[in-house]
C-alpha positions as CSV (number, residue, x, y, z in Angstrom):
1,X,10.7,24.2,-25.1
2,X,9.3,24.0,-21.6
3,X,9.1,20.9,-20.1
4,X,5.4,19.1,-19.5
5,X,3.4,19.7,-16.5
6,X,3.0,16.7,-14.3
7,X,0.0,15.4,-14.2
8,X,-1.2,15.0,-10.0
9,X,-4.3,14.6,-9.2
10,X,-5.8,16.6,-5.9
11,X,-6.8,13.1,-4.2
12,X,-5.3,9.7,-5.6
13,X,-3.1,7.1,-5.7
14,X,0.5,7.6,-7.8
15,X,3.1,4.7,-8.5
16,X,6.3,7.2,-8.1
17,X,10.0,5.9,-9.0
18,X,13.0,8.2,-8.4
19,X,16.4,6.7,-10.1
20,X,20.3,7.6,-9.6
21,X,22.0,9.4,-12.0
22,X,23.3,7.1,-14.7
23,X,22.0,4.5,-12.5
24,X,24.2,5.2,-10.0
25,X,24.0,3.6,-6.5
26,X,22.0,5.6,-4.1
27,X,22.6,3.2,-0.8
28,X,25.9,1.8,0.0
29,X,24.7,0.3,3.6
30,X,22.7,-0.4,6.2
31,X,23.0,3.3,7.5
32,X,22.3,5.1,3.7
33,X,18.8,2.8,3.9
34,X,17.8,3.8,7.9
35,X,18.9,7.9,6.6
36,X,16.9,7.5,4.1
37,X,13.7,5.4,5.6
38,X,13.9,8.5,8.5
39,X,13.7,11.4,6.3
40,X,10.7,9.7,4.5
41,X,9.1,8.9,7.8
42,X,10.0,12.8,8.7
43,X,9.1,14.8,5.6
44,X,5.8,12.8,4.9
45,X,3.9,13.7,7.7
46,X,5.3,17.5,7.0
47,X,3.7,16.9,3.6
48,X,0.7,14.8,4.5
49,X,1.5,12.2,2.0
50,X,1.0,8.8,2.6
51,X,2.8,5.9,1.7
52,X,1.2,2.3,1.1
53,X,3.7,0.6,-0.3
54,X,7.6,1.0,-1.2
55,X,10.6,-0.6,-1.8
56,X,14.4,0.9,-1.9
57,X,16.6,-0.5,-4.4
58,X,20.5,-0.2,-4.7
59,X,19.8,2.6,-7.5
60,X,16.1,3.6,-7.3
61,X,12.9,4.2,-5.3
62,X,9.7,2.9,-5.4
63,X,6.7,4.1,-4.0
64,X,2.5,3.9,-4.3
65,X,1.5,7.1,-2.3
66,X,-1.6,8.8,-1.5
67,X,-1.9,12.3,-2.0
68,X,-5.2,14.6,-0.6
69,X,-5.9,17.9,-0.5
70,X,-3.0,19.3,1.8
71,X,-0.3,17.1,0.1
72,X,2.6,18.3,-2.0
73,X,4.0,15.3,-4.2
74,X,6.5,17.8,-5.8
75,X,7.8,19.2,-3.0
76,X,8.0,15.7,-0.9
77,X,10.0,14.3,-3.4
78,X,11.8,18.0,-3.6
79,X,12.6,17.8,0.1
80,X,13.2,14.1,0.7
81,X,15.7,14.0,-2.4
82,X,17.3,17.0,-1.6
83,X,18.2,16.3,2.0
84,X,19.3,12.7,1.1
85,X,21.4,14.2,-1.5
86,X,23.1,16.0,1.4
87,X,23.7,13.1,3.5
88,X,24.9,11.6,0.6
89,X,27.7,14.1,-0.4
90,X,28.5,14.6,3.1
91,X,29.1,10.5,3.8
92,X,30.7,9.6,0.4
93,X,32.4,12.4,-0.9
94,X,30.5,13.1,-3.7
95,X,29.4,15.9,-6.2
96,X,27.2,16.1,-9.3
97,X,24.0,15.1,-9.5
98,X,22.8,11.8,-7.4
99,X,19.2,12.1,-8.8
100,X,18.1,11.0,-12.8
101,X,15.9,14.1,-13.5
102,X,12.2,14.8,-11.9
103,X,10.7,12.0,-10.5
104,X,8.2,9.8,-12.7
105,X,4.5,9.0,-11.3
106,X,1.8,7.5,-12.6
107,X,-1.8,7.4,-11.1
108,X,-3.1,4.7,-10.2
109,X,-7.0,3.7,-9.7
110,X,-8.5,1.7,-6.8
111,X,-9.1,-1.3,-8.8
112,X,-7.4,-4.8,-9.5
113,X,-4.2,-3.3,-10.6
114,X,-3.9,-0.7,-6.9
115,X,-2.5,-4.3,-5.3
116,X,-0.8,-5.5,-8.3
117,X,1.1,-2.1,-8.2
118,X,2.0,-3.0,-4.3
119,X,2.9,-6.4,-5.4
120,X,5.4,-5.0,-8.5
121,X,7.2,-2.6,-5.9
122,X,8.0,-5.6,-3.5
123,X,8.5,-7.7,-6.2
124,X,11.8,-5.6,-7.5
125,X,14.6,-7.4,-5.4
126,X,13.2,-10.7,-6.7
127,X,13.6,-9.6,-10.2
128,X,16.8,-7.8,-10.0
129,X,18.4,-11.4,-8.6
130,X,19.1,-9.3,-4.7
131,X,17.3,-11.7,-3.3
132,X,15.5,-15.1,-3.8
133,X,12.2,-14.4,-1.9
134,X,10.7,-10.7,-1.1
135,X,10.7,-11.8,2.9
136,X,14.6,-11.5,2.6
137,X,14.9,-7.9,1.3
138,X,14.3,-5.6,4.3
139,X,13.9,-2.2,2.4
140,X,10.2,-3.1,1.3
141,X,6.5,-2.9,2.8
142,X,6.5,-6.8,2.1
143,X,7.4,-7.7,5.9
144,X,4.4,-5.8,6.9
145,X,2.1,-6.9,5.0
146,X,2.8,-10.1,4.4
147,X,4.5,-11.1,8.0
148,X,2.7,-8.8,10.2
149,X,6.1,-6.5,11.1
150,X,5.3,-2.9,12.3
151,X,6.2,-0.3,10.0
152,X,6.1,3.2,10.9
153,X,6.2,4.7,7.3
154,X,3.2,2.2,5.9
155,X,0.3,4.0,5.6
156,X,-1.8,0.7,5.6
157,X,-3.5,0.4,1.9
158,X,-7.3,0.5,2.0
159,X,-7.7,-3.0,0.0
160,X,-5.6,-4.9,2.5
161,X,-8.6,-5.2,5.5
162,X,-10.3,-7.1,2.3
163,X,-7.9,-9.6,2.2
164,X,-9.0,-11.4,5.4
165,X,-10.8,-10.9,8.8
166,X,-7.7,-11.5,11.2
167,X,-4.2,-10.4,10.5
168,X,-2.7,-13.7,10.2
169,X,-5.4,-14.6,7.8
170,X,-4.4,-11.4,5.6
171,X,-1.2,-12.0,6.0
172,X,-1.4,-15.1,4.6
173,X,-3.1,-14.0,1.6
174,X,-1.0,-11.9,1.1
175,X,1.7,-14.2,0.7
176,X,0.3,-16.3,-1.5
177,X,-0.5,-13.8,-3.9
178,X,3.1,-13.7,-4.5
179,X,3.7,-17.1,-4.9
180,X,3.2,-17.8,-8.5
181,X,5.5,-14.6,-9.8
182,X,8.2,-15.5,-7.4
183,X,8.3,-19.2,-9.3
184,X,7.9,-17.5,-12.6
185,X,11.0,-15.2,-11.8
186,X,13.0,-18.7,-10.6
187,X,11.9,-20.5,-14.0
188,X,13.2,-17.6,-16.2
C-alpha cells in the first residue's frame, strides 16, 4: 500500500520534527550543532523556506517554518538531512540509517496556538531535564527572542512585533510567557 501524501499547504505555517533512527543521537558536540545550524542557514535560502522558530535536540529537530509559493518543504528537509547524514558518517563512522522515516509536519494557523507552538519548540530542553531554564540551551530561537541575540537562521515570526513597541519590551514578554511552564516542569 502506498504511503499517504503529505499534506503542505502552498503558503503556511508547519510545526516539522525530524527524529534519529531508534532515537539515536544526531549531535555529539559543539561542532555536529554549528554543521548542522550552517547547512540550514545554507539550504533554506536555496529553498525559500523560512524558519521562525527551532530547537536541536540530542536526537531530534524541531522546527515552525514558513513555506510560500517558491518553497519546497520536502526537498529542504531532503537536502538538509541528507547532507547532514554525510557529515555524519564521514565524522563518526557510521552506516545505516541516521534518520526515523519522512519527517512529520503539522500546519499550524496564525492564531493563539502559532506562539504557543514557538514556545513548545524552546521549551524541549526544559522538559527533557538538559537544562533548567531555556536561556541555557544554545541550539534554540529562545536567545533571540527572548534576550535580543542575533540569529542568522530566525526568520523573525510575524506575532512577535505585537508583543511590545521596543525590543527590550518584547523581549521581556517574551520571557515571561515562559515563566509559568518552566515552574510547572520544576514542580513535576
Amino acid at each position: 500500500m502506498p504511503r499517504q501524501a503529505r499534506l503542505i499547504p502552498e503558503q503556511g505555517y508547519l510545526h516539522v520534527i525530524c527524529r534519529g533512527n531508534n532515537r539515536k543521537k544526531l549531535f555529539f558536540s559543539q561542532r555536529d550543532f554549528k554543521v548542522y545550524y550552517n547547512l540550514l542557514n545554507k539550504i533554506k535560502k536555496e529553498e525559500s523556506i523560512k524558519i521562525l522558530h527551532y530547537c536541536f535536540m540530542p536526537n531530534h529537530t524541531h522546527f515552525l517554518v514558513e513555506v510560500g509559493e517558491s518553497s519546497n518543504l520536502s526537498r529542504f528537509i531532503k537536502r538538509l538531512n541528507l547532507k547532514y547524514s554525510a557529515y555524519y558518517r564521514e565524522k563518526h563512522a557510521y552506516t545505516g540509517y541516521l534518520w526515523q522515516g519522512r519527517f512529520k509536519s503539522k500546519i499550524i494557523e496564525k492564531d493563539e496556538y502559532f506562539i504557543q507552538c514557538g514556545k513548545y519548540i524552546e521549551l524541549n530542553p526544559v522538559k527533557a531535564n538538559i537544562v533548567s531554564l531555556p536561556q541555557d540551551y544554545p541550539f534554540s530561537s529562545y536567545l533571540h527572542y527572548a534576550l535580543g541575540i542575533e540569529d542568522k537562521i530566525i526568520d523573525e515570526n510575524p506575532l512577535y512585533p505585537d508583543l511590545g513597541k521596543t525590543p527590550l519590551e518584547r523581549q521581556l514578554v517574551y520571557r515571561n510567557m515562559f515563566i509559568n511552564e518552566i515552574v510547572a516542569e520544576k514542580l513535576k
